[in-house]
C-alpha positions as CSV (number, residue, x, y, z in Angstrom):
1,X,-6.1,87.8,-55.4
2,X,-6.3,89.5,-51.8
3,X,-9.2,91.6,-53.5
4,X,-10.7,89.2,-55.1
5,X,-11.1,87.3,-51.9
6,X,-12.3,90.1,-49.8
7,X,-14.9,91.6,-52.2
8,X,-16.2,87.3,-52.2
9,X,-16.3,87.5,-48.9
10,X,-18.6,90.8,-49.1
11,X,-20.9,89.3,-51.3
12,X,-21.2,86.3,-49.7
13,X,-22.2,88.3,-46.1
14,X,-24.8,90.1,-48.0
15,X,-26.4,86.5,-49.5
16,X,-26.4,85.2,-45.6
17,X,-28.0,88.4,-44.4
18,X,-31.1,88.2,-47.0
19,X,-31.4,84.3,-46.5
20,X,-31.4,84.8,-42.8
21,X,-33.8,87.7,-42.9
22,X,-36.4,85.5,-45.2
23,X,-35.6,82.3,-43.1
24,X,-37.4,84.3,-40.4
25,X,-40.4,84.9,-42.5
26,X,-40.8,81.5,-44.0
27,X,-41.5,79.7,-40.3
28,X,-44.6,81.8,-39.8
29,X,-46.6,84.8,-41.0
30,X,-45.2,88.6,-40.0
31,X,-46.3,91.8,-40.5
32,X,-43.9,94.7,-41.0
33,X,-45.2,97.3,-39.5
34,X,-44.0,101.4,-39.4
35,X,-45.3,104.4,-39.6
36,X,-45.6,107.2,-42.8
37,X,-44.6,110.5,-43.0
38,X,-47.4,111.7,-41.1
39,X,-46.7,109.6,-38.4
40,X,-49.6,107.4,-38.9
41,X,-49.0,103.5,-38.2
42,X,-49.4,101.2,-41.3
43,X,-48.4,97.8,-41.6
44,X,-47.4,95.3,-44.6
45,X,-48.2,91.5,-44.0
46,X,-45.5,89.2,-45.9
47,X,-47.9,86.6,-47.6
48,X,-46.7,83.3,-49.4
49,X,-46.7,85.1,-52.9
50,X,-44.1,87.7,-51.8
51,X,-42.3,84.9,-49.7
52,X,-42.1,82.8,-53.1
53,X,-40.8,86.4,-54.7
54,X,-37.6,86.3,-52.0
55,X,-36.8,83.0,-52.8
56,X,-36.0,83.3,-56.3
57,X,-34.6,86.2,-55.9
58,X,-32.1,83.8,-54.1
59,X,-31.0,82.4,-57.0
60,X,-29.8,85.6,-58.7
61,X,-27.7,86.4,-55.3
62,X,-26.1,83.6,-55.8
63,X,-25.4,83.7,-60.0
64,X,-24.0,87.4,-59.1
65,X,-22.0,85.9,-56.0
66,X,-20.3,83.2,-58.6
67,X,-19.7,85.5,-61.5
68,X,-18.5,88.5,-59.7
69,X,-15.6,85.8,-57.5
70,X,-15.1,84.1,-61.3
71,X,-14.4,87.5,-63.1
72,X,-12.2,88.8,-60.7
73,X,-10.3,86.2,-60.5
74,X,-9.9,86.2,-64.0
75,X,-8.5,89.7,-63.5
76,X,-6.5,88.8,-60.8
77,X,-5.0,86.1,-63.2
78,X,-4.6,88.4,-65.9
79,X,-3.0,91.5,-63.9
80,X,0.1,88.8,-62.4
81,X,1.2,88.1,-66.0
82,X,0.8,91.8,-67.1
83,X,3.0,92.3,-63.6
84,X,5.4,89.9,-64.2
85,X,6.1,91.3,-67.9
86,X,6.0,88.0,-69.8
87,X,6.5,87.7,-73.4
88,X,5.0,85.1,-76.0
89,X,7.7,82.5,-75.5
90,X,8.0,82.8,-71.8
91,X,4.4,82.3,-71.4
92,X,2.6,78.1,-71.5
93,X,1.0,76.7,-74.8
94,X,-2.6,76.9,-73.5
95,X,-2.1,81.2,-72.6
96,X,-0.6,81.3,-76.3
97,X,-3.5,79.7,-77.9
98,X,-5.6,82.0,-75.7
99,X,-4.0,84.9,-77.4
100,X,-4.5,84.2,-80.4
101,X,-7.9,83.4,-80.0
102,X,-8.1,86.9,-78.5
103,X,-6.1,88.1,-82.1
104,X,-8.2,86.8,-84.3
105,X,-11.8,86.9,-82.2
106,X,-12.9,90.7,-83.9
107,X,-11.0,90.1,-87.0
108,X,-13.5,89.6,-90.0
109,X,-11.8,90.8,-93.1
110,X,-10.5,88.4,-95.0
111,X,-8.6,90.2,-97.4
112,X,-6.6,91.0,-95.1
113,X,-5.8,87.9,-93.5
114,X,-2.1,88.2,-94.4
115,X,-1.2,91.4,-92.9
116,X,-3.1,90.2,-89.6
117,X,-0.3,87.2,-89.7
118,X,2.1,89.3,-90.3
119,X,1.3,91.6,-87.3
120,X,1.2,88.7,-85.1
121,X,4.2,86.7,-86.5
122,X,6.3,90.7,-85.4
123,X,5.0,90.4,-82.5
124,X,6.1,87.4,-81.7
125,X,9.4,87.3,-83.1
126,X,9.9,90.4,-81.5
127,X,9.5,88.9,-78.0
128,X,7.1,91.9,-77.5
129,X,5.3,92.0,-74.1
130,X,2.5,89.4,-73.7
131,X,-0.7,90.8,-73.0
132,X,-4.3,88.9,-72.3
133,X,-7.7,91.7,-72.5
134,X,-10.5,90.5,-69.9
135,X,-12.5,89.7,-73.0
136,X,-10.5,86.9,-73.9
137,X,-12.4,85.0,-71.9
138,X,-16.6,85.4,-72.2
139,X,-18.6,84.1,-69.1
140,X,-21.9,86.9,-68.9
141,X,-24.8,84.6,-67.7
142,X,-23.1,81.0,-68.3
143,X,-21.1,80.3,-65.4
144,X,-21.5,77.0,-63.9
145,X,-19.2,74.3,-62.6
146,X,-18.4,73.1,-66.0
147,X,-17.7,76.7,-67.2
148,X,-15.4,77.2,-64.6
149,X,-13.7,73.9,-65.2
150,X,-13.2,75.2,-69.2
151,X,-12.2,77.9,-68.0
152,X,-9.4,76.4,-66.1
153,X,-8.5,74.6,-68.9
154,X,-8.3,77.3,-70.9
155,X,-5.4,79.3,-68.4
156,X,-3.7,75.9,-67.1
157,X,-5.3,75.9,-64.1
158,X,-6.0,72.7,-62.0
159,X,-9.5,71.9,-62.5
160,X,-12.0,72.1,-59.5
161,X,-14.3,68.7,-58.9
162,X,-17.8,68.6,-58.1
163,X,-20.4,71.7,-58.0
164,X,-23.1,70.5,-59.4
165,X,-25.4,73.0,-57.7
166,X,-24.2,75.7,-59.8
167,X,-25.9,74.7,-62.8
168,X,-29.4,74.7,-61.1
169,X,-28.3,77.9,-59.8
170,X,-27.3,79.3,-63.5
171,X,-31.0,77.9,-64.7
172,X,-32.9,79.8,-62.5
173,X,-31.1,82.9,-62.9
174,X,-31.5,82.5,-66.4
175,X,-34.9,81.8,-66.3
176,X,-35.6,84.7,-64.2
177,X,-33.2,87.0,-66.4
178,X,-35.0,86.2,-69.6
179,X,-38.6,86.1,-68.4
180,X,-39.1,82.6,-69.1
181,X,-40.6,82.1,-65.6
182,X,-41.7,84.5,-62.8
183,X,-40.3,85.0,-59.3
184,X,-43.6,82.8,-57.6
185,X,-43.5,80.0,-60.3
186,X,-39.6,79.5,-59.3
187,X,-40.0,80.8,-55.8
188,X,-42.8,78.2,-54.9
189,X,-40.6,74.7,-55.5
190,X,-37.8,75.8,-53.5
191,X,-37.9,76.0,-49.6
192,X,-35.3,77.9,-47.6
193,X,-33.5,74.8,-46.7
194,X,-32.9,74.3,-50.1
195,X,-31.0,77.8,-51.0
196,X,-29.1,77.8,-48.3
197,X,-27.8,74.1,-48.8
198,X,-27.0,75.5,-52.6
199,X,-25.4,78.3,-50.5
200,X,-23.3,76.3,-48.7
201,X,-22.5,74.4,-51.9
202,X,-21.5,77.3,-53.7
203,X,-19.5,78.7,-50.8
204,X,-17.2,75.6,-50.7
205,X,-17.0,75.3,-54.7
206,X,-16.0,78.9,-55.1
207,X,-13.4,78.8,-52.5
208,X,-11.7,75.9,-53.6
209,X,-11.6,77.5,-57.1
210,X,-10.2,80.8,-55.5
211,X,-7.7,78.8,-53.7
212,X,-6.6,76.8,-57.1
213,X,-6.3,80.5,-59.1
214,X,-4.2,81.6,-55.6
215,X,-2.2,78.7,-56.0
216,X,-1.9,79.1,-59.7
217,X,-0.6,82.9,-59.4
218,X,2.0,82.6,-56.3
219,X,3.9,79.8,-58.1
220,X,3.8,81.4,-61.6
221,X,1.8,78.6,-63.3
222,X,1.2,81.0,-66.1
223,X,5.1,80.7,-67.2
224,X,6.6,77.6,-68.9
225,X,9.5,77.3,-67.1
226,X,7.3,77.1,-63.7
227,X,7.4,74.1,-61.3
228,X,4.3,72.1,-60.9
């Protein structure tokens, strides 16, 4: 989870770097000015159009910034019970239903249905190892607070509260990702003051969840027997 944290903490330095940058150019005009390979001066002035442009790009900071901190913990969770070399009946009821929905998620044919139970039933009986893939759980491009809470609830996790930001933030990106809207149409009803208060709000969210999936790991939630 040490990772995990560090590479948020990363990402979240980069997102306060850009909105402080632009949250110089949104008080007043500025010209960038430099000089070409020739060594002649030339100069760019940063209009409202390319100032709407920043803002939305914003939003996708921030989707990335909540993803990236959700998937890795994820893996973080995932690696601890391949670490602590579990097997089925060690592991809780809602990590057994998770592998089976990971058993039976590609399997399509249905005439053989049987042998798939059999292989499964072995497995178990057998008190093989107990492994979880990283696609046992999807989350590309629908991560919001609600997500994160299913996902939770998926693993055994306590649930986080509030977030409510992250589903604007998951719109936009959206938005943005599919073409539905351009950068100036989204970038033009936001003001600075309003990403960086969805900043902050993400911030706190995201490291109270990071905290619940630490907490989760060091006292071995994943395992049945495990004190809560």
């Amino acid at each position: 989870m040490q990772t995990t944290k560090e590479e948020y903490k990363q990402r979240l330095k980069e997102v306060d770097l850009y909105f402080s940058t632009f949250h110089l150019l949104d008080k007043a005009s500025c010209t960038l000015e430099g000089f070409d390979l020739n060594g002649e001066k030339t100069s760019l002035v940063i209009d409202t159009e390319l100032i709407k442009i920043f803002k939305a790009n914003g939003f996708i900071l921030l989707y990335n910034l909540i993803e990236a901190t959700i998937r890795n913990s994820i893996t973080a969770v995932l690696n601890s019970i391949s670490n602590e070399k579990v097997t089925y009946k060690k592991v809780t009821d809602e990590l057994r239903k998770l592998w089976l929905k990971q058993e039976f998620k590609s399997y399509r044919d249905t005439n053989n249905v049987h042998s798939k139970v059999q292989s499964i039933m072995s497995e178990v009986l057998e008190d093989s190892l107990f492994t979880l893939n990283q696609e046992c759980i999807t989350i590309s491009g629908n991560i919001d607070a609600q997500e994160i809470r299913n996902i939770s609830k998926q693993i055994g996790c306590e649930e986080p509260k509030n977030g409510e930001s992250l589903l604007q933030i998951k719109n936009k990106r959206n938005e943005l990702a599919h073409g539905e809207k351009t950068f100036t149409e989204i970038g033009k009803n936001y003001t600075i003051q309003d990403l960086i208060k969805y900043k902050e709000e993400t911030a706190s969210f995201i490291e109270n969840v990071m905290q619940k999936i630490e907490d989760y790991i060091n006292q071995k939630h994943f395992l049945r027997n495990a004190k809560i």
